[in-house]
TORBANU-981441 format. One record per residue (C-alpha): x, y, z; residue number from 1. Coordinates in Angstrom, 3 decimals. Layout:
REM residues N
<site px="X" py="Y" pz="Z" pos="NUM"/>
...
//
This chain:
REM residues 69
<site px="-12.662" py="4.451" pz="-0.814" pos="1"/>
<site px="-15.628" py="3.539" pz="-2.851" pos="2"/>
<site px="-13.428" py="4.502" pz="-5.983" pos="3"/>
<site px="-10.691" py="1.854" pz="-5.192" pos="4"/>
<site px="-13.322" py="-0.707" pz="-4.058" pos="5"/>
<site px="-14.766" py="-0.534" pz="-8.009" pos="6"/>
<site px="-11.274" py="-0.661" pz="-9.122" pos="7"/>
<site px="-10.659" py="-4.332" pz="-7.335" pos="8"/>
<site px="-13.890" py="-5.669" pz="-7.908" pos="9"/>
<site px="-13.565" py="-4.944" pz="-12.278" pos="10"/>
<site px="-9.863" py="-5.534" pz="-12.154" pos="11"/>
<site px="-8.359" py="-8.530" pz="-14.088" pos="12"/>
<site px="-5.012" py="-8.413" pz="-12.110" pos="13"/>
<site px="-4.474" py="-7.612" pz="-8.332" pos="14"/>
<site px="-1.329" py="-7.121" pz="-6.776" pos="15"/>
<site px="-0.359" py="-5.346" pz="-3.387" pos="16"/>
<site px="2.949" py="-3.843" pz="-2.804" pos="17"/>
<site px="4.310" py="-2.789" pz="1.010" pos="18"/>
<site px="7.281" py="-0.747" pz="0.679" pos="19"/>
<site px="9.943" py="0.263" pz="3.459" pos="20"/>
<site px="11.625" py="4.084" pz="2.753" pos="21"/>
<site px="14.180" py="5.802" pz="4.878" pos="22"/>
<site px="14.005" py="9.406" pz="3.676" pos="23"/>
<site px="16.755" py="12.017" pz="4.125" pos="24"/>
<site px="16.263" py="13.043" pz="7.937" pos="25"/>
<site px="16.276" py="9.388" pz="8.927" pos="26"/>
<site px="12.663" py="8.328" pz="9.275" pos="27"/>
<site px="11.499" py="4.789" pz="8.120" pos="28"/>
<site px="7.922" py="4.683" pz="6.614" pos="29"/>
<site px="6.362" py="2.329" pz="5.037" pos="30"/>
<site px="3.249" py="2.370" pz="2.203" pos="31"/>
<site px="0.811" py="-0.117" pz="1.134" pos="32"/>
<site px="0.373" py="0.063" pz="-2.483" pos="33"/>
<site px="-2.644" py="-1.821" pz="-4.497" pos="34"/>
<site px="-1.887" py="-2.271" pz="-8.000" pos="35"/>
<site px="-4.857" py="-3.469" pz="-10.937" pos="36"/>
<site px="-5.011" py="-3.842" pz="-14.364" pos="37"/>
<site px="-7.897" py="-2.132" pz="-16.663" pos="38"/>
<site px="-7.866" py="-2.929" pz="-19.750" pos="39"/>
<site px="-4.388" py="-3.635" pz="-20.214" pos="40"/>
<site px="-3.457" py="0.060" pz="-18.241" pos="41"/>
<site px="-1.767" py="-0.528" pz="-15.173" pos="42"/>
<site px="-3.418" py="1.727" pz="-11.952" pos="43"/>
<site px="-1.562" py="2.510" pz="-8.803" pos="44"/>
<site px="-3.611" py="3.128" pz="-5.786" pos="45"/>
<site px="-2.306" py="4.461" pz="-2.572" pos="46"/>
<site px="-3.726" py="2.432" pz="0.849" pos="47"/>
<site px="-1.858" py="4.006" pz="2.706" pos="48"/>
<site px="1.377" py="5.794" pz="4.573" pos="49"/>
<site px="2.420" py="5.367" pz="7.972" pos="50"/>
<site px="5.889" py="6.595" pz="9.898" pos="51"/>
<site px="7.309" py="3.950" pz="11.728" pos="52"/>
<site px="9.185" py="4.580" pz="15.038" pos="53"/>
<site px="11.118" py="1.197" pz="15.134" pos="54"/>
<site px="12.666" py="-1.095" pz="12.155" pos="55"/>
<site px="9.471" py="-2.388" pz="10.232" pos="56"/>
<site px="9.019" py="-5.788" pz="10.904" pos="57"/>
<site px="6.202" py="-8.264" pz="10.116" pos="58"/>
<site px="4.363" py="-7.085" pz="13.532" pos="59"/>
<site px="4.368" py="-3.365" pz="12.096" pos="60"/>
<site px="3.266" py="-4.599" pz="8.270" pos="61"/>
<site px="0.644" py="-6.420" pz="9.384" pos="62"/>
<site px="-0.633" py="-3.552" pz="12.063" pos="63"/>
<site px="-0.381" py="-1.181" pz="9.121" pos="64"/>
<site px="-2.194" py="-3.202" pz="6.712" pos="65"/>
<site px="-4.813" py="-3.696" pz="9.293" pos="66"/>
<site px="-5.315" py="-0.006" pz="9.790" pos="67"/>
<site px="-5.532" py="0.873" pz="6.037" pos="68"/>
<site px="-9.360" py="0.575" pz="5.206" pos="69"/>
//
């Protein structure tokens, strides 16, 4: 975690990215991605997964991004 907080705090472009997947034996996850720019490389760091039991909606993102630390 200490790795990622360095990452945000030199970064010179911040974006997040929650994604909704339905893999082959029909479970729905969704991941919190947290994208930053270093010197003009692009870095993708994984938050975090979670498996959903219902539809994701906004009460499920927002849980999820609440629980990533």
């Amino acid at each position: 975690m200490e790795a990622t907080k360095i990452a945000f705090a030199i970064a010179s472009f911040i974006a997040f990215s929650v994604d909704e997947v339905i893999i082959i034996d029909n479970t729905w996850w969704l991941s919190i991605h947290l994208y930053v720019v270093q010197q003009y490389k692009r870095i993708l760091i994984l938050l975090c997964v979670e498996r959903m039991d219902v539809y994701a909606i906004s009460d499920n993102i927002f849980g999820l991004m609440l629980k990533c630390d």
